[in-house]
PDB file of N, CA, C and O in Angstrom:
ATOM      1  N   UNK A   1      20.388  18.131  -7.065  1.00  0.00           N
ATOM      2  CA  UNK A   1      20.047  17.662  -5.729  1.00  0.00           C
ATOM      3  C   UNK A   1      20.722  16.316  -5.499  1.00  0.00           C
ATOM      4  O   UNK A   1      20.511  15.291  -6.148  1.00  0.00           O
ATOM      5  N   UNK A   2      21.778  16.508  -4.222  1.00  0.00           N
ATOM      6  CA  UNK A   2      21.761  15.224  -3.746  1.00  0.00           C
ATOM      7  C   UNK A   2      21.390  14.470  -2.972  1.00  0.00           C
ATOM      8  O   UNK A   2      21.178  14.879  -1.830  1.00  0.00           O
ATOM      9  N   UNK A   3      21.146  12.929  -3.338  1.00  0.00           N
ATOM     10  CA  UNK A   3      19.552  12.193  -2.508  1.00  0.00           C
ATOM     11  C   UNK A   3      20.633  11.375  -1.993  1.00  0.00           C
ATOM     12  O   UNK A   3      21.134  10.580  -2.788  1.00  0.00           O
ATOM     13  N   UNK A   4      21.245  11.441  -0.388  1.00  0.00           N
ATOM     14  CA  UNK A   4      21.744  10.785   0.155  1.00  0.00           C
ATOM     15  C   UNK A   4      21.101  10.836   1.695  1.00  0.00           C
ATOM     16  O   UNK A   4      20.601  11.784   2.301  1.00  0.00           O
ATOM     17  N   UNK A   5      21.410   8.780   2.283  1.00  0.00           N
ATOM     18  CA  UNK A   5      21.157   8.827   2.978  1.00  0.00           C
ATOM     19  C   UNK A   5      22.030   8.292   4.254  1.00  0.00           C
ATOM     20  O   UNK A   5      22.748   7.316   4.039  1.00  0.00           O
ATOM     21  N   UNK A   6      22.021   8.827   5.496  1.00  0.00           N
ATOM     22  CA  UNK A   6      23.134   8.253   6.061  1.00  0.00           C
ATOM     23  C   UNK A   6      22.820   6.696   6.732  1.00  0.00           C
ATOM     24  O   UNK A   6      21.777   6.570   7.374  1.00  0.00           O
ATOM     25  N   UNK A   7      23.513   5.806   6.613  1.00  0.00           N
ATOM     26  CA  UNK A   7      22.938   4.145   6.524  1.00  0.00           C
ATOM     27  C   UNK A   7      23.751   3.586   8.163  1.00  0.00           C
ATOM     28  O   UNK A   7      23.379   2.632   8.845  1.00  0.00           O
ATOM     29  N   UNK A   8      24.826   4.451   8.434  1.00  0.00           N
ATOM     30  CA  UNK A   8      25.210   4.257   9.909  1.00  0.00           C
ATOM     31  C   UNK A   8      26.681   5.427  10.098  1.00  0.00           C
ATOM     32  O   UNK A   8      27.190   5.909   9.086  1.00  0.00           O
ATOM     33  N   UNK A   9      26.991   5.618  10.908  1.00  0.00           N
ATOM     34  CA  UNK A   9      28.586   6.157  10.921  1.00  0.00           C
ATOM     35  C   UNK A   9      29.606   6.188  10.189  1.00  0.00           C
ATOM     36  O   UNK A   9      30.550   5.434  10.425  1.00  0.00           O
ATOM     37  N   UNK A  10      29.624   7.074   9.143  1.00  0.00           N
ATOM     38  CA  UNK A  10      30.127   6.811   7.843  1.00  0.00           C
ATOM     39  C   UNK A  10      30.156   5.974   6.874  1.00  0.00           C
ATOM     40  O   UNK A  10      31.037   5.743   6.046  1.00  0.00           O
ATOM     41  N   UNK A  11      28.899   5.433   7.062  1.00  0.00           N
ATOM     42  CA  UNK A  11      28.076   4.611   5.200  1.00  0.00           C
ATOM     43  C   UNK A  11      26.914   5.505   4.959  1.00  0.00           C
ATOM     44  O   UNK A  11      26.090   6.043   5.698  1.00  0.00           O
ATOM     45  N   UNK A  12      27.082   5.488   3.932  1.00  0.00           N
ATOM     46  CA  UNK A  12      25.925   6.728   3.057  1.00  0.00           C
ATOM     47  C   UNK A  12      25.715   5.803   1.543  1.00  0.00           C
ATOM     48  O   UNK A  12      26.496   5.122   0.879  1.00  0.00           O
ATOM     49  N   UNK A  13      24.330   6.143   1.398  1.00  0.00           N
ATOM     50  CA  UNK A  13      23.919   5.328   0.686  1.00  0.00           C
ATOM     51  C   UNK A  13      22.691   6.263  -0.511  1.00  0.00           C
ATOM     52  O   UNK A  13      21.995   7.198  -0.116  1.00  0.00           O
ATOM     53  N   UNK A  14      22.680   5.855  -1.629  1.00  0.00           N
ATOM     54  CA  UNK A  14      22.210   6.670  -2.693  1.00  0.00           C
ATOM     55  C   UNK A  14      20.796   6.149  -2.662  1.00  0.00           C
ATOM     56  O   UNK A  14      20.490   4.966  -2.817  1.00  0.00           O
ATOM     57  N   UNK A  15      19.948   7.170  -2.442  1.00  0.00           N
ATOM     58  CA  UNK A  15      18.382   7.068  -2.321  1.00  0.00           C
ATOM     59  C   UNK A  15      17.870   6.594  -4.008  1.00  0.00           C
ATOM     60  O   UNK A  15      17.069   5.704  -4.296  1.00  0.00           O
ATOM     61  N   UNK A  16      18.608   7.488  -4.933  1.00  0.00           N
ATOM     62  CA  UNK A  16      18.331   7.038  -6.161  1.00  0.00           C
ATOM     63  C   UNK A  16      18.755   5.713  -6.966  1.00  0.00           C
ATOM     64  O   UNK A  16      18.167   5.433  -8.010  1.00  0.00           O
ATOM     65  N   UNK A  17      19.636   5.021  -6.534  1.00  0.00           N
ATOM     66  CA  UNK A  17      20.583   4.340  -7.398  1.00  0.00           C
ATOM     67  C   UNK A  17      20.891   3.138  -6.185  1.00  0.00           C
ATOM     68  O   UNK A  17      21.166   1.983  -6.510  1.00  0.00           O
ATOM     69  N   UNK A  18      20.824   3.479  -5.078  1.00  0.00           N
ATOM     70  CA  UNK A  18      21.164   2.212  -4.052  1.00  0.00           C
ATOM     71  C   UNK A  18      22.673   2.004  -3.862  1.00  0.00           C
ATOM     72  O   UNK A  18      23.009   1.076  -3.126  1.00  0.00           O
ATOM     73  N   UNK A  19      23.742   2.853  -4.513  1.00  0.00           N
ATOM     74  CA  UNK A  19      25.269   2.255  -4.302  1.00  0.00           C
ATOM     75  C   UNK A  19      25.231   2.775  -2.801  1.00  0.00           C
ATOM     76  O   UNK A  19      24.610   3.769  -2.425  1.00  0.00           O
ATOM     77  N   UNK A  20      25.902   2.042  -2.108  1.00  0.00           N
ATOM     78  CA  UNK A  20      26.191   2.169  -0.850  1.00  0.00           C
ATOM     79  C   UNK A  20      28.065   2.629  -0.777  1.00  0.00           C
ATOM     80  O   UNK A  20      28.873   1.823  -1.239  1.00  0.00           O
ATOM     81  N   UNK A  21      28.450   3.680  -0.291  1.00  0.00           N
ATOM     82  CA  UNK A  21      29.779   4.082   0.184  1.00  0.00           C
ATOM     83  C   UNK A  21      30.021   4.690   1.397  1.00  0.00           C
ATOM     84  O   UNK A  21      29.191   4.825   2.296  1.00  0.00           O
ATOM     85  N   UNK A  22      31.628   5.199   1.419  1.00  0.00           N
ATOM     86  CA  UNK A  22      31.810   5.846   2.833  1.00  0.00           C
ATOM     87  C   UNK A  22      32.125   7.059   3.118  1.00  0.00           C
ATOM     88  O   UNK A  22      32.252   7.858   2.191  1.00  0.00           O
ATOM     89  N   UNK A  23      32.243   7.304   3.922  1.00  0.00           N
ATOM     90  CA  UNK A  23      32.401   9.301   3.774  1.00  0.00           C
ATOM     91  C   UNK A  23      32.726   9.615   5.250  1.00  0.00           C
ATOM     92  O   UNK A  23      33.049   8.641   5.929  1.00  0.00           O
ATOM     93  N   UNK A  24      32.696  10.651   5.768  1.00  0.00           N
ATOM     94  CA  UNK A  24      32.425  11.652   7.100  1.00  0.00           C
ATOM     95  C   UNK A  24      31.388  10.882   8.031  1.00  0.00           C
ATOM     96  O   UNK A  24      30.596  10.041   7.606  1.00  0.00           O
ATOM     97  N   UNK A  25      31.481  11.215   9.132  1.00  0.00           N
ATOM     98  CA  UNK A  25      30.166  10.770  10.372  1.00  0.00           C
ATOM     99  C   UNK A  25      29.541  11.609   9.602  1.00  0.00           C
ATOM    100  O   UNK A  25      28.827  10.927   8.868  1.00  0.00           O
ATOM    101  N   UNK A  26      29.375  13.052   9.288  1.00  0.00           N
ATOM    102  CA  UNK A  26      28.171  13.336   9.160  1.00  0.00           C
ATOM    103  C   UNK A  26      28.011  14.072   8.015  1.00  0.00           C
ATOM    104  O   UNK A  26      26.903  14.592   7.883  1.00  0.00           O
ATOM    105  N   UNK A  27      28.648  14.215   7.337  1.00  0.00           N
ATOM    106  CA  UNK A  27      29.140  14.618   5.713  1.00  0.00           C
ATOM    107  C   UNK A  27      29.531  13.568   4.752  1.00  0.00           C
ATOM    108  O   UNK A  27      30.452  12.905   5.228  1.00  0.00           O
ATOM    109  N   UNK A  28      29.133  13.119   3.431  1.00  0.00           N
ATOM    110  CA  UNK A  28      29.288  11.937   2.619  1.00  0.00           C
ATOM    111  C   UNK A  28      30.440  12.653   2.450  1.00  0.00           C
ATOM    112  O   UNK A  28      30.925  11.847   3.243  1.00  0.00           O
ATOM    113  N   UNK A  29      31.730  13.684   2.081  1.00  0.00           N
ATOM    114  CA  UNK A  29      32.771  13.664   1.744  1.00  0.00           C
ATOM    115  C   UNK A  29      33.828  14.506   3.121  1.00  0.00           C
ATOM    116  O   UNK A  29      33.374  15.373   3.868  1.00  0.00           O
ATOM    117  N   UNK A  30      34.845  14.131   3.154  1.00  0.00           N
ATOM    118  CA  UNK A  30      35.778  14.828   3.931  1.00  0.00           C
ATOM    119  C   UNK A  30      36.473  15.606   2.963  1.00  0.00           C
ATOM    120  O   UNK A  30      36.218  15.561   1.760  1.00  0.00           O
ATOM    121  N   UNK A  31      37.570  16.497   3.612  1.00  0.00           N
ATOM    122  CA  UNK A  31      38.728  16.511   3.215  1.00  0.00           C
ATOM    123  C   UNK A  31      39.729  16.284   2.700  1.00  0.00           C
ATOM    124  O   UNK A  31      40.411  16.696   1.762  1.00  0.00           O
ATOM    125  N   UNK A  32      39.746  15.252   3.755  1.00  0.00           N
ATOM    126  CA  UNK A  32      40.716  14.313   3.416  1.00  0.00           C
ATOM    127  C   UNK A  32      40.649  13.415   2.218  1.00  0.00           C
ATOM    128  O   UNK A  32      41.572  13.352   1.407  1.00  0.00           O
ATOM    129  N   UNK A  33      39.122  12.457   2.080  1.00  0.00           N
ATOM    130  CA  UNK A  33      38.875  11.922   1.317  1.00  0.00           C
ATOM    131  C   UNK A  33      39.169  12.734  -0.405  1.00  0.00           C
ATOM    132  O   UNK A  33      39.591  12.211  -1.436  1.00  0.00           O
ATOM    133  N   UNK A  34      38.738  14.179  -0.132  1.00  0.00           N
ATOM    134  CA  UNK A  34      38.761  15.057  -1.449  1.00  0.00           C
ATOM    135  C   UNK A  34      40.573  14.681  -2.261  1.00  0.00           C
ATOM    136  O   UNK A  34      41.053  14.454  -3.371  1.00  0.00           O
ATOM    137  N   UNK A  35      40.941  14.797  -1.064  1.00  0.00           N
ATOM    138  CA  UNK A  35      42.848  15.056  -1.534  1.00  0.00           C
ATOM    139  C   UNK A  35      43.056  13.790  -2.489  1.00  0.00           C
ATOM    140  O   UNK A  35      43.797  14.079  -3.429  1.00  0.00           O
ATOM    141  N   UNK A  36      42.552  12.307  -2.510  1.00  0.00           N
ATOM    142  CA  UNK A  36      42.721  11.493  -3.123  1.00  0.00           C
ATOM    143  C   UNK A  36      41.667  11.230  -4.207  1.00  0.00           C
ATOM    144  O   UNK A  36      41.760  10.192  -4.861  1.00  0.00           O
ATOM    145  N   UNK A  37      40.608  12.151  -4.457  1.00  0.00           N
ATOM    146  CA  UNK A  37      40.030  11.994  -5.516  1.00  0.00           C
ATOM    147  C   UNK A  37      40.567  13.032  -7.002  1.00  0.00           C
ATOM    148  O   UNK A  37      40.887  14.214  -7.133  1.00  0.00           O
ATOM    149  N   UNK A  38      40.458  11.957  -7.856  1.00  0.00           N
ATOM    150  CA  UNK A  38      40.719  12.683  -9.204  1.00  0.00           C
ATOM    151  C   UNK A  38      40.211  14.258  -9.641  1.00  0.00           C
ATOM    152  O   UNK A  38      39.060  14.515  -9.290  1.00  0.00           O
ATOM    153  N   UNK A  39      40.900  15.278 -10.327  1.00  0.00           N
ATOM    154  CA  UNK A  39      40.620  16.458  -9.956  1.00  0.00           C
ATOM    155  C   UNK A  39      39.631  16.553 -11.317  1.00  0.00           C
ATOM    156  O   UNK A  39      39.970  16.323 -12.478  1.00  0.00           O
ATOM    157  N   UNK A  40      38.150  17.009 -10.767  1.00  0.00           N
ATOM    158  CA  UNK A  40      37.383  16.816 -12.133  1.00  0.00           C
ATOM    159  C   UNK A  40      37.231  18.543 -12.731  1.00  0.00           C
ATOM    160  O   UNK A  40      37.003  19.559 -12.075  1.00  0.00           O
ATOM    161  N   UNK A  41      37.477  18.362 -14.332  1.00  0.00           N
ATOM    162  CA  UNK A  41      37.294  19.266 -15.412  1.00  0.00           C
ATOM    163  C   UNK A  41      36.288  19.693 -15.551  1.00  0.00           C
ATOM    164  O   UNK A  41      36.074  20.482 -16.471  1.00  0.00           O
TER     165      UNK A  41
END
């Protein structure tokens, strides 16, 4: 389960842990964003 919350127009913020990041208006990840993340094993 992921415990995310949306904190304004693309800031999303971890209910468990408190890190605050950025993402989609209304999705914590895009697309786009995916293409530049490391490809995990």
């Amino acid at each position: 389960i992921v415990l995310l919350k949306r904190v304004s127009v693309g800031i999303w913020q971890c209910k468990k842990c408190k890190t605050i990041f950025t993402g989609g208006a209304y999705t914590p990840r895009t697309t786009l964003g995916r293409s530049f993340m490391p490809e995990e094993k």
